[in-house]
Every structure is written in structure tokens, then in C-alpha cells.
Kinemage of the C-alpha trace (Angstrom):
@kinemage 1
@onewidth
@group {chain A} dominant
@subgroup {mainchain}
@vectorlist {calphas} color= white
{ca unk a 1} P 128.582 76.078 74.460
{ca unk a 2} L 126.271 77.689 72.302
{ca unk a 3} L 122.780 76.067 71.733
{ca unk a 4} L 120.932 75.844 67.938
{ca unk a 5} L 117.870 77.761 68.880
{ca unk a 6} L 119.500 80.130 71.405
{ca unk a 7} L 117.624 83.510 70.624
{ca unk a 8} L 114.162 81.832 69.885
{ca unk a 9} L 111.337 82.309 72.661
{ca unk a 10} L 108.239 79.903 72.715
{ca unk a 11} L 105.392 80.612 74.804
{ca unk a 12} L 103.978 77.271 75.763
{ca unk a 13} L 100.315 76.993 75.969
{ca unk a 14} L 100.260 73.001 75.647
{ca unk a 15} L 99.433 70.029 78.121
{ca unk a 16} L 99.409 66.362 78.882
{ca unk a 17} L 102.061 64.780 76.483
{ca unk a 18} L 102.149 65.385 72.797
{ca unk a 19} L 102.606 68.796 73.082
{ca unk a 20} L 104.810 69.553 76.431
{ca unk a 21} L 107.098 67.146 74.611
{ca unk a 22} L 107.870 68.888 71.369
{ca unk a 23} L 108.290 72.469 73.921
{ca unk a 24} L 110.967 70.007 75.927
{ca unk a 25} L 112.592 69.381 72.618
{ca unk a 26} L 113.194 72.945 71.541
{ca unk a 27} L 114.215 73.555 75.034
{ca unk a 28} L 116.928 70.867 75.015
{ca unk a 29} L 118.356 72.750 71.482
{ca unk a 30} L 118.141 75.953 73.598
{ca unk a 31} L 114.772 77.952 72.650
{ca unk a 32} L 113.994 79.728 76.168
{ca unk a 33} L 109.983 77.885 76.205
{ca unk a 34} L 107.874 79.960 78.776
{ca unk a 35} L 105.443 77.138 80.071
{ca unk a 36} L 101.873 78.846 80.610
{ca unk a 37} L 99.102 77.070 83.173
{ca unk a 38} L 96.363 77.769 84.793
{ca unk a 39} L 97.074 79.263 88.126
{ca unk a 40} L 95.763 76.758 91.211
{ca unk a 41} L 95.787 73.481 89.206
{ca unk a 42} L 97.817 73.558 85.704
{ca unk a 43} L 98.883 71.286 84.214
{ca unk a 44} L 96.671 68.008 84.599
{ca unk a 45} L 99.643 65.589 83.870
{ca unk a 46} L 100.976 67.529 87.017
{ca unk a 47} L 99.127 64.986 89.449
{ca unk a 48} L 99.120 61.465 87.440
{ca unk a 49} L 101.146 58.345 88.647
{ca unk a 50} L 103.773 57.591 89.557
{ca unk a 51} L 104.764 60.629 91.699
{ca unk a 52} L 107.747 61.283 93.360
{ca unk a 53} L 108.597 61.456 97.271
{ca unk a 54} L 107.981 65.553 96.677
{ca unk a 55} L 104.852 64.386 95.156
{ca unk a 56} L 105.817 65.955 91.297
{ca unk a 57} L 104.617 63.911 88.704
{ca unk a 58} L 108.014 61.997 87.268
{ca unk a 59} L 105.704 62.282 83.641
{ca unk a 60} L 105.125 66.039 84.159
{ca unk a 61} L 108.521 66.395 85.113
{ca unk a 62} L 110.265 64.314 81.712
{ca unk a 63} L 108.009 66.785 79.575
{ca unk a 64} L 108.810 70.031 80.725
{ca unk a 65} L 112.342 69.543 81.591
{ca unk a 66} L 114.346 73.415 80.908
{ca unk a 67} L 111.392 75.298 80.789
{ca unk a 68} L 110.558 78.272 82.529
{ca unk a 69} L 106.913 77.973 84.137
{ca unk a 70} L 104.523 80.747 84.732
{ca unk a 71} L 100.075 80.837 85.100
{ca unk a 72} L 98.002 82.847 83.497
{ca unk a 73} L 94.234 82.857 83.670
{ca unk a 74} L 92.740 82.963 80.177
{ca unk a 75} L 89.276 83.228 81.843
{ca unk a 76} L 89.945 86.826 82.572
{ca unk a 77} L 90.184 89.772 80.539
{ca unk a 78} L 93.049 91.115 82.020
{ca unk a 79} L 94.655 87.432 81.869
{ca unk a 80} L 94.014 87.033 77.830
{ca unk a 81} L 95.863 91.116 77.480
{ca unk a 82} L 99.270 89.658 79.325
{ca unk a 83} L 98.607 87.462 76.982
{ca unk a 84} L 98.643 88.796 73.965
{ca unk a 85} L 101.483 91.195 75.557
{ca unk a 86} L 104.043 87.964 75.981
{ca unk a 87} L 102.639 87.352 72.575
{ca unk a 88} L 104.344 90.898 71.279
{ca unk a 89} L 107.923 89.529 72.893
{ca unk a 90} L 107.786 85.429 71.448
{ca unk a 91} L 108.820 84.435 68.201
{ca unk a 92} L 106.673 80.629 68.593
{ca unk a 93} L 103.222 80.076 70.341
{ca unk a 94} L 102.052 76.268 70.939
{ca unk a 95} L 98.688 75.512 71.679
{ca unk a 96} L 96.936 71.950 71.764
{ca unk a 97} L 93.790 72.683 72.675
{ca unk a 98} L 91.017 71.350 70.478
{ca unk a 99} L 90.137 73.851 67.735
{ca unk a 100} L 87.966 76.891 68.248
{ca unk a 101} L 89.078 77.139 72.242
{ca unk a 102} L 91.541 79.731 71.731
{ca unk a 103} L 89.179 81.372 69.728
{ca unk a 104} L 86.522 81.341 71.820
{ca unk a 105} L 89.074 83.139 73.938
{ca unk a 106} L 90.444 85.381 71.928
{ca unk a 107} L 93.263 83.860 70.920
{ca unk a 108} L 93.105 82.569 67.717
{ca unk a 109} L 96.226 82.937 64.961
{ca unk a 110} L 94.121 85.872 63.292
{ca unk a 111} L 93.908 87.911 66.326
{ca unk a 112} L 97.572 87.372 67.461
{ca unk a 113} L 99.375 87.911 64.446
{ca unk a 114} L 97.814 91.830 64.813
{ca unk a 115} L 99.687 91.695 67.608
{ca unk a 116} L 102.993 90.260 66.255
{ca unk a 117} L 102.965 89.548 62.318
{ca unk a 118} L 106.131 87.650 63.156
{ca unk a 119} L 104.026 85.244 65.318
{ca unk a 120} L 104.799 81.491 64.237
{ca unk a 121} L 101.265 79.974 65.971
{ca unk a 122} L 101.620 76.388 66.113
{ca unk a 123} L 98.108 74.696 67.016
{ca unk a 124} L 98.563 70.528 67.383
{ca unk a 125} L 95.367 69.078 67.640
{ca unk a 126} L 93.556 65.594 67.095
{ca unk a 127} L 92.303 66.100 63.736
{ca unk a 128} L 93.367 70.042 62.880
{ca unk a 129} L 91.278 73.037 62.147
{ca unk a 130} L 89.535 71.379 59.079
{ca unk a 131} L 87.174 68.698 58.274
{ca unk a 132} L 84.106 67.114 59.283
{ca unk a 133} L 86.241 65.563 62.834
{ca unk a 134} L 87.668 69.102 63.845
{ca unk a 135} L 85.729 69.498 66.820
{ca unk a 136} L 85.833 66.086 68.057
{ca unk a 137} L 87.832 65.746 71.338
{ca unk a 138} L 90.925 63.267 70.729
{ca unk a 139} L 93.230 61.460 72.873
{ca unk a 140} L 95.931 58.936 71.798
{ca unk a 141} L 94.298 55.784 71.476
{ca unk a 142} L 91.404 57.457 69.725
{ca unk a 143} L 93.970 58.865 67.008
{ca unk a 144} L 95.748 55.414 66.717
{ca unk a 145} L 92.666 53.862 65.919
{ca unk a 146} L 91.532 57.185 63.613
{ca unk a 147} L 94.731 56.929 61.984
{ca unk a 148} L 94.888 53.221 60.816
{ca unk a 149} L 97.421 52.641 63.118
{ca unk a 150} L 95.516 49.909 65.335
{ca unk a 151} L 94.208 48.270 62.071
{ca unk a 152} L 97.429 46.949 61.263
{ca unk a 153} L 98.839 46.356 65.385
{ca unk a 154} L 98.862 43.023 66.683
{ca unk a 155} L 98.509 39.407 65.634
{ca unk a 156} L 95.823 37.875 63.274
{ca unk a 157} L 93.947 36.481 65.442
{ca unk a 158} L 94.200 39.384 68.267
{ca unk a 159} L 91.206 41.777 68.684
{ca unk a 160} L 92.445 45.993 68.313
{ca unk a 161} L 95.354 46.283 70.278
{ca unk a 162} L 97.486 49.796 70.345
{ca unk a 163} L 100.935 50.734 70.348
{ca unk a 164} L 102.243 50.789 73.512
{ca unk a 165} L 103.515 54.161 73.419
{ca unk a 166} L 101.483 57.139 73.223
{ca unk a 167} L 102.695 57.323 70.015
{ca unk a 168} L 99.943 60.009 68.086
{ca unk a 169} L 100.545 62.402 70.862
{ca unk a 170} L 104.592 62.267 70.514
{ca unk a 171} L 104.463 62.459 67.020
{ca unk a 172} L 102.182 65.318 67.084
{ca unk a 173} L 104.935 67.273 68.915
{ca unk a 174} L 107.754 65.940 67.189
{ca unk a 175} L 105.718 66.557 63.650
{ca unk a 176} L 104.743 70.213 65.115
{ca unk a 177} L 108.593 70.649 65.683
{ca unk a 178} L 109.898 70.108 62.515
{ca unk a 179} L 107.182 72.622 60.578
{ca unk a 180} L 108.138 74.932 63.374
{ca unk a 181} L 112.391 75.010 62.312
{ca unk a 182} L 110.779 75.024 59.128
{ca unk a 183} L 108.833 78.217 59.765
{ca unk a 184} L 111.704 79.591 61.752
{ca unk a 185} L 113.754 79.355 58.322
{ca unk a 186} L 111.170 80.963 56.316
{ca unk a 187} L 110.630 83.806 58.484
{ca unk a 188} L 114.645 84.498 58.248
{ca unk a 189} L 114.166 84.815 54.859
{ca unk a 190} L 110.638 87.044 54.436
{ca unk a 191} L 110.127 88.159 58.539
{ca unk a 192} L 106.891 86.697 58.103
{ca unk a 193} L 105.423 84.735 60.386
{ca unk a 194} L 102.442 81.793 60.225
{ca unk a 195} L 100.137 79.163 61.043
{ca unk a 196} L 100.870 75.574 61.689
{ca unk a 197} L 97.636 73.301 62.023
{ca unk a 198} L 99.588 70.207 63.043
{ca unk a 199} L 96.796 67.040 63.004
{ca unk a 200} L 97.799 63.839 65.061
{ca unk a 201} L 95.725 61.725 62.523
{ca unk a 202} L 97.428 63.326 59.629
{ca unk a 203} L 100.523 61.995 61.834
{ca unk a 204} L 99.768 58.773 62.382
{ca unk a 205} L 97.949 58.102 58.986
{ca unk a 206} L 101.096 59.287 57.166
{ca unk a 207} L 103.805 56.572 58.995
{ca unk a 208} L 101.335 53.958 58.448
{ca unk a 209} L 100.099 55.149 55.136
{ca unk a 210} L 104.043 54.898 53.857
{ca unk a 211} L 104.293 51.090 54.636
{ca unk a 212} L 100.519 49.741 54.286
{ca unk a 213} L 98.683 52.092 51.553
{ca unk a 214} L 100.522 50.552 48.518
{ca unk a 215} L 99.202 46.757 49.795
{ca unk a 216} L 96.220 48.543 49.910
{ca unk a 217} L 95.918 50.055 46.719
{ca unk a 218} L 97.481 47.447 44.420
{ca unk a 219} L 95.513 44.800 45.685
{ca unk a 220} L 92.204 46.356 47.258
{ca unk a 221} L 92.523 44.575 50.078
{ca unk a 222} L 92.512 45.150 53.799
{ca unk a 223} L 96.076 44.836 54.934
{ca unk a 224} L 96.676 41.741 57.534
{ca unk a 225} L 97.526 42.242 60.777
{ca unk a 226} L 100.935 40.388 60.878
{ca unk a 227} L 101.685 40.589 64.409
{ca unk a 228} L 106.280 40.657 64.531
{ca unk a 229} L 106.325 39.970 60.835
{ca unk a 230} L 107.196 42.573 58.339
{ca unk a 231} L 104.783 43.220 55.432
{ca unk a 232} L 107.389 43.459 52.575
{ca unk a 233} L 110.140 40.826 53.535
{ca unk a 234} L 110.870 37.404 54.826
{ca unk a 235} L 112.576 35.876 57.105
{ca unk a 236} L 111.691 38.684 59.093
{ca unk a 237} L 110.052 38.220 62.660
{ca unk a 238} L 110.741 37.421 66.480
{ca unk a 239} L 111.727 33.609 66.987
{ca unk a 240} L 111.419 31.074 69.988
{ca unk a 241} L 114.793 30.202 71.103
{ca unk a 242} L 114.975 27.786 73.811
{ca unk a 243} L 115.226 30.227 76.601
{ca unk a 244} L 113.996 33.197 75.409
{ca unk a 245} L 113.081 35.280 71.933
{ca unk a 246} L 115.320 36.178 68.854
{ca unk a 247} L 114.566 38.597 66.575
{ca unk a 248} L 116.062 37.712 63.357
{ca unk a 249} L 115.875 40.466 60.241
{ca unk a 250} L 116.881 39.175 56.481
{ca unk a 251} L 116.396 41.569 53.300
{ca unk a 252} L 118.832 41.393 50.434
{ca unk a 253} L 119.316 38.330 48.551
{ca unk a 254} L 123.274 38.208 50.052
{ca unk a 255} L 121.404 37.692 53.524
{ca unk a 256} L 119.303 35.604 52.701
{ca unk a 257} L 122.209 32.991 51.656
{ca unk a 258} L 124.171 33.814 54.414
{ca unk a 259} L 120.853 32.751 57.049
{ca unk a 260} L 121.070 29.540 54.868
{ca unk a 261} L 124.566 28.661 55.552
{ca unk a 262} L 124.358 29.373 59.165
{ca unk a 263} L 120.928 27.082 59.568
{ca unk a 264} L 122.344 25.019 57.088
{ca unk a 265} L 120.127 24.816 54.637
{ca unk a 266} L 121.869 25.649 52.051
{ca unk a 267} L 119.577 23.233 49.670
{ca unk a 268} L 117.044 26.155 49.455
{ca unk a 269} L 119.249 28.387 47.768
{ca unk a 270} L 118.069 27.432 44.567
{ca unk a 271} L 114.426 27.030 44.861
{ca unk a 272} L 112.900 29.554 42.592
{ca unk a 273} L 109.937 30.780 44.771
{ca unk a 274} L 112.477 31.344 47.483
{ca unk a 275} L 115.035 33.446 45.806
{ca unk a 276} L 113.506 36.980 45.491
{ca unk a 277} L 111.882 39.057 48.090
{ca unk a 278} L 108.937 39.792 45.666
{ca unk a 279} L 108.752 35.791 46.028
{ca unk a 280} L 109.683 34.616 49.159
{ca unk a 281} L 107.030 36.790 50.976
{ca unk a 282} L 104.571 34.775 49.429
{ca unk a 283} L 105.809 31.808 51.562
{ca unk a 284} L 106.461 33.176 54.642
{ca unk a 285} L 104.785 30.489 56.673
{ca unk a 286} L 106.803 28.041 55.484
{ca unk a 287} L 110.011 29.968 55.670
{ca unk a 288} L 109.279 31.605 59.263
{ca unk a 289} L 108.344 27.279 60.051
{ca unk a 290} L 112.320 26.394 58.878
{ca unk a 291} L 113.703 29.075 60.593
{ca unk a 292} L 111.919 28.786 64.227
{ca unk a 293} L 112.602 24.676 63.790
{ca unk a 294} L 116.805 25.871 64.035
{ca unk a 295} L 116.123 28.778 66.773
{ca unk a 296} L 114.453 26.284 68.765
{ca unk a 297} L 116.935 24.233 69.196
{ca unk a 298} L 119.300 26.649 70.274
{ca unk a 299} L 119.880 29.092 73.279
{ca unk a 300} L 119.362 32.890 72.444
{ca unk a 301} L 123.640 33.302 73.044
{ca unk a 302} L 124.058 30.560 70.501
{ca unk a 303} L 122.026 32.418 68.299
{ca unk a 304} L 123.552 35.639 68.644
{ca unk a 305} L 126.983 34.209 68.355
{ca unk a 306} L 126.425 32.136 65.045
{ca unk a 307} L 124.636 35.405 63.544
{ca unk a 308} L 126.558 38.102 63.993
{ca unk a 309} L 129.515 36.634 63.359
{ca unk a 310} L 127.810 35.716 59.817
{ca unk a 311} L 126.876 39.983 59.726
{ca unk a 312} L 123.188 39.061 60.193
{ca unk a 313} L 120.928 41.390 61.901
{ca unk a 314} L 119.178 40.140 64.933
{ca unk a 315} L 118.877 40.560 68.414
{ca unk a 316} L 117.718 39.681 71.824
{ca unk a 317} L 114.268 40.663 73.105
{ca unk a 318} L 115.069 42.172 76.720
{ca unk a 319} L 113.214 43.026 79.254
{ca unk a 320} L 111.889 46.872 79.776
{ca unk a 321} L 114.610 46.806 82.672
{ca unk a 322} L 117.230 45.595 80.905
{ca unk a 323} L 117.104 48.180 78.334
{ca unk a 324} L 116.639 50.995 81.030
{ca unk a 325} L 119.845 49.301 81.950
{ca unk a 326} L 121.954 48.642 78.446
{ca unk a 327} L 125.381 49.727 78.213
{ca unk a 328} L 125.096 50.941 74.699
{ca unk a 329} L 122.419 53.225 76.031
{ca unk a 330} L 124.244 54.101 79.064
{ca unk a 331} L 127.424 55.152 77.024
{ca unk a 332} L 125.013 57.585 74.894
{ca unk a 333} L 123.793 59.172 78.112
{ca unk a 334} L 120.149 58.181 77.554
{ca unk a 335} L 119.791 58.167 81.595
{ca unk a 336} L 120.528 61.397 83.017
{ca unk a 337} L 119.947 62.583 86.425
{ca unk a 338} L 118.533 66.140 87.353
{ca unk a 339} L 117.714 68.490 90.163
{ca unk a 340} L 114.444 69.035 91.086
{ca unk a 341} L 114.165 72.244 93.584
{ca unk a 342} L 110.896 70.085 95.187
{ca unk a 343} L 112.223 66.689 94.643
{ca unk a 344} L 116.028 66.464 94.502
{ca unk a 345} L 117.694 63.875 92.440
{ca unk a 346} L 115.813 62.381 89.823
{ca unk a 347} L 116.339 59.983 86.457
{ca unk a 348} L 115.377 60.799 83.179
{ca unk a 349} L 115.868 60.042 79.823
{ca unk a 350} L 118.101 61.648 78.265
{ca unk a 351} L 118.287 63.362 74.483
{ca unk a 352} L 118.752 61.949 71.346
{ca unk a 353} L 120.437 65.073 70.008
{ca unk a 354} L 124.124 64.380 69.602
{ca unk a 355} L 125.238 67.725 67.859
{ca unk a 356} L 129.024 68.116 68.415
{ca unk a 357} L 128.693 72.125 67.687
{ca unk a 358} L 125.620 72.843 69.050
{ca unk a 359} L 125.003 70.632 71.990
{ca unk a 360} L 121.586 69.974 73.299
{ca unk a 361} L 120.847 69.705 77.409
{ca unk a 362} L 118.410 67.311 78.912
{ca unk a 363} L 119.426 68.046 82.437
{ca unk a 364} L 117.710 71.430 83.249
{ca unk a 365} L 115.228 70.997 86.098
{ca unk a 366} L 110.921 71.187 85.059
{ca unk a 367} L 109.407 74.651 87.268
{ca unk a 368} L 107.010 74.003 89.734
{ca unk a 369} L 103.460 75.417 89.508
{ca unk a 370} L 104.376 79.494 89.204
{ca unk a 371} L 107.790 79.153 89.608
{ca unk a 372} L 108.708 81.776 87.291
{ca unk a 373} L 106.162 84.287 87.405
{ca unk a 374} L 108.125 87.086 89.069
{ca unk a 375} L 110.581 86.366 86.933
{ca unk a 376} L 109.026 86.701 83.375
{ca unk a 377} L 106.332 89.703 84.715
{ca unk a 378} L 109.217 91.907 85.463
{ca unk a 379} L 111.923 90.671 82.478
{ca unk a 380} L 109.656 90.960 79.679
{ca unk a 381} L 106.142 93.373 80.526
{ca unk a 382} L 108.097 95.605 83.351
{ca unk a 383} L 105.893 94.657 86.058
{ca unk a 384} L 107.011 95.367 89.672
{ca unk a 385} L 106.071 93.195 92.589
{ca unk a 386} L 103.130 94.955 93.597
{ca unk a 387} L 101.556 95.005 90.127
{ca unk a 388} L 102.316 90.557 90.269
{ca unk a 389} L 100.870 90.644 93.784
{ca unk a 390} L 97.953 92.298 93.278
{ca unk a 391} L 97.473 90.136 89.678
{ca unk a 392} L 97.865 86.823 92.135
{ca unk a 393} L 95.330 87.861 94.333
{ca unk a 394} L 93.074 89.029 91.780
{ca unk a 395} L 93.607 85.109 90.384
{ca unk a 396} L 94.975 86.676 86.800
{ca unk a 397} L 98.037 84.838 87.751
């Protein structure tokens, strides 16, 4: 079937995670993404835990799924002219290095576009290419912390705790993805290309910004850290049950007397501080108390049962294994299995894109170190095997 971004090449000059993962991403809606490393090494998520029995990184191997791989030393002269010849042929360039590198090399937006005014240079970076931070090296528990994001994690009493996930560097690619489309549609319109200067901490600011700057600025306070609770509403949280955790989510006032008649309490129905949202959130100790005295004395099945068949939201809290293992998931395809050429048969997750005209693929195998070089040398600059040869042994590629 045909694929959204069949058509569209993307020379990949990312690493690690934030970035390989928004190149997987337009590979999986069909963009042909031309991974570029460092020949001997590349990658460095190439040699982190846990590997496989063919010793490939199963991390380096969920990023880079359907791309074509290829090195390229940037340290040489000849290495930054192939360069800026793939340049000529790609519609996309992604970069993550930290601002001024490519530069320093050469390889900055200004110089490329010369090359190809088309050029849609996409640079994700901690803090982007302005400001008193733009130099500073960032990784993603530095730009959850720069980004407010660990300020409002964890319980009250709990010292800075991150998000589990790696959170700044996937948004950073899933961000840089959507200004890229976005760029994509503008060029069809002008045939210009330009400059993305994608920031993690602009990332992570803005989704925290959205849900904790407007406690901020109407009551100049420091937001709380309010560990499962939600800021705005109430009953909202995760619950002890008598064998496990419940997760129990109320917002409209319909809800709200619906939880009531399940718990049977429906003698707080009428109590004026408890009637509104804009209210009840004022009291949530004392709510979240009533609530966890009922879930407490009941089994999270029980729960579940009396619940949804009220139309409450709520849900169990499984194990990581149990999700990896949840038929809802399963029936979405959100486990798929590849081939590997080094290490067979492997599990992955699989994509979120559910398009029913143009389908996306997260099967396609990740290249090995220089898998593709012959390949892409002689498709797109004309060389013939000699010429990649002799640019191997000269350690250009």
C-alpha cells in the first residue's frame, strides 16, 4: 500500500534517543531516512544494555527500525563534501548535536541551504540555538529538571524524582516531527525550504506549562507536588484496594453523583463545598480519605465491577509485564516481531499510526554499522566500488 511520506528523503545525522526516534517515525509513514554514523563506532546507543544474543543493542535497534544506515566521517574534508552532496539529493536533514558543532564543521543551515534552498534542516537540541543555555550540553534528566517537569513529579514529601521515561528526549523528536510535516507543507506551497531549532526545554516547559502555569500565575505560588492526584479535580488519584491499587478518575458533576451512589454516600450530594469542581478540590483530603475508606474494603475486581458498570473511569494498576502482555494492546499490534540480518527474530513495539489509507510499518529491520553504504554511494552520488573502497580505507567512510 502506499505510505504518507513516500517520496520524502531524510538524511539522519541524530543519536542516542530523542532524535533516532522521530527519524523511526517518519520511516514507519514511509520517508526513506538515510541513517549517517561515524564509521568504526557510530552510534553510541549501539553498545548500551540489554543486548541481544548477536550482541545489537535491542534500544538501538527500536530507534532505527526501516532505516537505511550508512558512515560518514565529518572529520574529513572529503567526508563533510559527500556530505553536503547527499545534502543536494534530501528533502529533510536532522541533526541533534549541541549547537555550533555542525558549524564548526561546516555544516550549519546557512551553508547547506547554498547547497539545496529546498533543504528543511531540522536541529533538536537541549535548549536550541538561542539564549544564555545554548551551549550547555543536555541530557534528559537535565531537561526534565530545566523544564519544570521534576518540580511538579512525585509526592510531597519525596525529594526530585523524574519521569520514568526519557520523556524530553522523545518529545524532542516527536515535537521536531510535527514542525517538520509542517515544513514539508509549506515548501509544497512556496519550494522553500527552512530551519527548525527544535529545544527539548521549550518541549517539556510547554506540556507542563499548559497544566501548572495558570496555578502559578493566579496565585503566585509554587505549584505542589501532588504525587497520583490531579491538580484541577477531585476524586482523582490511585487508591489502596485490598489486594492491589485502583485508579479511580471523577470530573463532571454527573460523575461525581454516580461515585456517590456506588460508595454509597449519597448524603454528600448536597453539601455545598462538595458540589463543584472549583470547590471540591479545595477538600481533596477529605474526599480522597472517604473514597480510599470504600476501596479498602474491597478487592480491585470488586472495584472494577461496581465502576464500570456505573460508566466510571478507573482502572487497575498492572504490572510493566502485564501491560507488555494486555490483550487490548495485543489486538492493536503494539508487539511486533522483526528480522534482524545479525540477530534474527526480535520484539518490538509496534506503531501507534493506525491510518487505514496510508498504512504505517514498524516491522522493517534497523542496518547494522555500514550496512548500506554501497548501496546509497552508487544510487544517489554514482560512485563505483572502487571509488567506496578506496573512501573505506581512506576512513571517509
Amino acid at each position: 500500500m502506499a505510505k504518507a511520506l513516500e517520496g520524502i528523503r531524510v538524511l539522519d545525522l541524530t543519536r542516542m534517543y530523542g532524535g533516532p526516534l522521530g527519524t523511526m517515525i517518519l520511516a514507519e509513514l514511509g520517508a526513506e531516512v538515510i541513517k549517517v554514523e561515524l564509521p568504526g563506532g557510530g552510534d553510541a546507543i549501539r553498545t548500551t544494555a540489554p543486548l541481544t544474543e548477536g550482541q545489537e543493542s535491542y534500544r538501538f535497534v527500536a530507534l532505527n527500525r526501516g532505516k537505511r544506515g550508512i558512515t560518514l566521517n565529518f572529520h574529513t574534508e572529503e567526508g563533510r563534501r559527500i556530505c553536503k552532496e547527499l545534502v543536494k539529493k534530501s528533502d529533510v536533514l536532522v541533526e541533534n548535536f549541541t549547537p555550533g558543532v555542525m558549524e564548526r564543521f561546516g555544516l550549519g543551515y546557512r551553508e547547506l541551504e547554498k547547497h539545496n534552498p529546498r533543504l528543511i534542516y531540522t536541529s533538536i537540541s537541549g535548549f536550541g540555538h538561542t539564549g544564555p543555555s545554548r551551549h550547555r550540553v543536555a541530557f534528559d534528566t537535565i531537561i526534565q529538571a530545566m523544564g519544570g517537569m521534576i518540580s511538579i513529579n512525585g509526592h510531597p514529601d519525596s525529594p526530585p524524582t523524574k519521569v520514568g521515561s526519557a520523556i524530553a528526549d522523545f518529545l524532542g523528536g516527536i515535537f521536531a516531527d510535527l514542525a517538520i510535516l509542517a515544513a514539508l507543507q509549506y515548501r509544497s506551497r512556496t519550494n522553500e525550504g527552512q530551519f527548525i531549532d527544535m529545544s527539548m526545554q521549550d518541549c517539556v516547559w510547554y506540556i507542563t506549562a499548559i497544566q501548572f502555569l495558570p496555578y502559578y500565575l493566579a496565585t503566585g505560588k509554587e505549584p505542589p507536588r501532588i504525587g497520583n492526584r490531579q491538580l484541577e479535580v477531585t476524586p482523582f488519584n490511585i487508591y489502596k484496594a485490598k489486594d492491589g491499587y485502583i485508579v479511580i478518575g471523577v470530573v463532571t458533576v454527573a460523575q461525581w453523583h454516580r461515585l456517590l451512589e456506588v460508595i454509597g454516600r449519597e448524603d454528600l450530594k448536597d453539601i455545598p463545598e462538595y458540589y463543584s469542581q472549583a470547590t471540591r478540590i479545595e477538600h481533596t483530603e477529605e474526599i480522597d480519605a472517604i473514597v480510599e475508606a470504600w476501596t479498602k474494603q474491597r478487592t480491585v475486581d470488586e472495584i472494577l465491577k461496581l465502576l464500570n458498570d456505573a460508566d466510571l473511569a478507573c482502572s487497575p494498576v498492572p504490572t510493566f509485564g502485564q501491560v507488555a502482555n494486555d490483550p487490548q494492546l495485543a489486538s492493536r499490534d503494539m508487539q511486533v516481531e522483526i528480522e534482524q540480518s545479525i540477530s534474527g527474530k526480535l520484539k518490538m513495539p509496534g506503531s501507534v499510526f493506525k491510518m487505514s489509507k496510508t498504512p504505517s510499518d514498524a516491522t522493517q529491520q534497523a542496518p547494522f554499522l555500514g550496512q548500506h553504504n554501497a548501496d546509497v554511494y552508487s544510487e544517489l552520488l554514482g560512485y563505483d566500488q572502487k571509488t567506496i573502497t578506496q573512501l573505506q580505507q581512506e576512513g571517509v567512510i
